[in-house]
N, C-alpha and C positions, 0 to 999 in steps of 0.2 A: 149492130155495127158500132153503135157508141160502147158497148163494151169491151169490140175487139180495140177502137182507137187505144182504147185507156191503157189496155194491156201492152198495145205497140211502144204506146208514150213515157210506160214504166220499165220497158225494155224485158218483158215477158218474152217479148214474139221477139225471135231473130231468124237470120238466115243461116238456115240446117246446111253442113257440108255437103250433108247425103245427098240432098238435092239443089244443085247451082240454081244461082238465080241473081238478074243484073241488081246491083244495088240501086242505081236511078231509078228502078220502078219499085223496092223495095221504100221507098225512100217517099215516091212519090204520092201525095196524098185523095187523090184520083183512081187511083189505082193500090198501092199497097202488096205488104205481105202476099204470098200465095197459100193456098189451101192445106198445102205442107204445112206449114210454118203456124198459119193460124191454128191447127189440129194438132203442133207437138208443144207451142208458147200458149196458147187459152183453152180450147175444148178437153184434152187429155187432164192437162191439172186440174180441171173445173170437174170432171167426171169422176174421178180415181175413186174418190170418197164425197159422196155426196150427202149433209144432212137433210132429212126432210120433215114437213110439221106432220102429225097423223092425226087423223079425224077421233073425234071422241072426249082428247084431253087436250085441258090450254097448253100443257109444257109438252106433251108427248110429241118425242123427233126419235127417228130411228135413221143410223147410219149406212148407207147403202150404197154396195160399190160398182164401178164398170156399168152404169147406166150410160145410156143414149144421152146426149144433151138435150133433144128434144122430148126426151121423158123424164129427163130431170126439171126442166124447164113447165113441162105439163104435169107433173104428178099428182096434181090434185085433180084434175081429170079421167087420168088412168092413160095421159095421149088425149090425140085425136083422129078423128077417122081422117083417110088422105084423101086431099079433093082434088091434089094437084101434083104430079110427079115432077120433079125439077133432075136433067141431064146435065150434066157439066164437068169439066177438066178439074184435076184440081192443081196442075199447071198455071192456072189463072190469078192473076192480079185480084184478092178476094172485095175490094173496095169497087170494083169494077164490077165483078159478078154481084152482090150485092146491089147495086143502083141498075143493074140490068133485072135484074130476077123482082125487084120493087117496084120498078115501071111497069111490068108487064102483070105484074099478082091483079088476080080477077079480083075484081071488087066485092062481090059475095065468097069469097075463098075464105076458108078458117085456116086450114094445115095444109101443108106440103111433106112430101117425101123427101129431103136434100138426103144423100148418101152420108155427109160426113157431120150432118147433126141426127141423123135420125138413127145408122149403125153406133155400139160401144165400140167406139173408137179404143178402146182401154183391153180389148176382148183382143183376142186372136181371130183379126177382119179376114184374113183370105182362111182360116176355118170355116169362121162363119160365111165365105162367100161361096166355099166347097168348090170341088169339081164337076160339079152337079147342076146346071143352070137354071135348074126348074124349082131347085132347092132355094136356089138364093134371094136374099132379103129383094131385090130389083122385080125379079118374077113374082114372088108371091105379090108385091103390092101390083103390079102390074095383072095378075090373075085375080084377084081377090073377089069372091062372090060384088062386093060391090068396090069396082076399081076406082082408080081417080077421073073425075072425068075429066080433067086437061094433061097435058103434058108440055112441058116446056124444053126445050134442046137451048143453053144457053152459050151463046156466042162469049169469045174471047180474044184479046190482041195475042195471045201467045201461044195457044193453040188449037188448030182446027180441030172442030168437036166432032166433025164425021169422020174423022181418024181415029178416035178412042172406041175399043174396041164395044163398051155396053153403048154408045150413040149407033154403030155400025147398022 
């Protein structure tokens, strides 16, 4: 969250034509940017090309592209296993979803599933989300010999989450 502020405040993140959105809650620090906006102004650029350290040698980094920010973020781990699947718009005020999705993180949770840190946003997403539902990144973690065990549906001022069609 303190990184997306930074990027808001260096004017990274604006408001995409593609997708409308009021400026008073773009604006507002409560709320914020939407999910759009934070995925084409910080996660996209932070992903494209990502260095990373490699185990073995002090200077050894290998440049790696169209990673997940969540596996960029964890690469020294290889990830983490999911203990928690997080639902959500990405219509949403991301400053809002963020202190919703914080309040509510189980106290023994290591990782979650969010869609748009955990898919290469940088990739071809509705490729990789196919037409194929069982194929897709949501299903497998949701099938996964060992699933998450919670799930979170996270509410929003801007859009009802039982309306989007993966909450349905």
């Amino acid at each position: 969250v303190a990184q997306v502020r930074l990027a808001l405040a260096a004017g990274e993140i604006t408001i995409d034509p593609r997708f409308p959105y009021p400026q008073e809650i773009f604006d507002d620090p409560a709320r914020g940017p939407n999910m759009h906006q934070v995925n084409f102004g910080f996660i996209k650029p932070r992903t494209r090309r990502t260095e990373l350290a490699l185990s073995g040698g002090a200077a050894a980094t290998a440049t790696v592209e169209n990673l997940s920010y969540a596996l960029a973020a964890n690469w020294e781990t290889a990830g983490a296993p999911c203990e928690l699947f997080v639902s959500h718009a990405w219509d949403e005020p991301f400053f809002e979803f963020a202190a919703r999705v914080l309040a509510e993180w189980p106290d023994d949770c290591k990782a979650a599933y969010i869609c748009s840190l955990s898919n290469p946003q940088n990739l071809n997403v509705s490729a990789l989300l196919g037409s194929d539902v069982a194929a897709s990144p949501f299903y497998r973690v949701l099938h996964a010999p060992t699933p998450p065990g919670e799930l979170r549906m996270v509410a929003n001022s801007i859009t009802p989450i039982h309306t989007r069609l993966w909450s349905a």
